[in-house]
C-alpha positions in Angstrom: -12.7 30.9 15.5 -10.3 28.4 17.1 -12.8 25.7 16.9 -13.0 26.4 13.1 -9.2 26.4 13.4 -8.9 23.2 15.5 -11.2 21.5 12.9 -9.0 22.5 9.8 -5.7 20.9 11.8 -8.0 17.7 12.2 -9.2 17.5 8.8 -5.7 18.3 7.5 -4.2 15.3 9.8 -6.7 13.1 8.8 -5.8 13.5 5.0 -2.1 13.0 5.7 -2.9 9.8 7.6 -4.9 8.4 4.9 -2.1 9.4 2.5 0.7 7.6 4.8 -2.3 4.5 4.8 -2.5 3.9 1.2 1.0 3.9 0.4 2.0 1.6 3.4 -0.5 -0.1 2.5 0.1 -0.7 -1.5 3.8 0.1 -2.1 5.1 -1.6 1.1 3.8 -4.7 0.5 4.5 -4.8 -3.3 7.9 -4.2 -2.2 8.0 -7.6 -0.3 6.6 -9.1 -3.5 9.2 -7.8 -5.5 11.6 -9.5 -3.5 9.6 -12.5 -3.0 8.7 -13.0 -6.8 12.5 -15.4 -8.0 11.3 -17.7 -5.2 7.6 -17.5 -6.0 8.7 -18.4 -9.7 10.6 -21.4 -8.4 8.2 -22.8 -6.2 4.7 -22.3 -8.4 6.3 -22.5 -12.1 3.7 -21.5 -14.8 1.6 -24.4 -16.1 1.7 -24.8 -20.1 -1.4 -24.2 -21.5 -3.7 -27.6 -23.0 -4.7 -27.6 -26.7 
């Protein structure tokens, strides 16, 4: 029974690590971008488009 147990904390860890992995993963980074997009803007200015 506790290895049954020990396995459920495991899984259980495991989901909450992903789950801590995808949002440092997506929201931290598009938090840098956020920040980063006036300069971005400045430095690459959209190109008009050719006819």
């Amino acid at each position: 029974m506790a290895l049954l147990f020990d396995a459920y904390i495991t899984l259980v860890s495991l989901v909450f690590l992903g789950i801590l992995g995808i949002i440092s993963g997506v929201a931290v980074p598009a938090l840098f971008m956020a920040a980063a997009a006036p300069w971005l803007d400045w430095l690459l200015p959209i190109r008009p488009k050719r006819r």
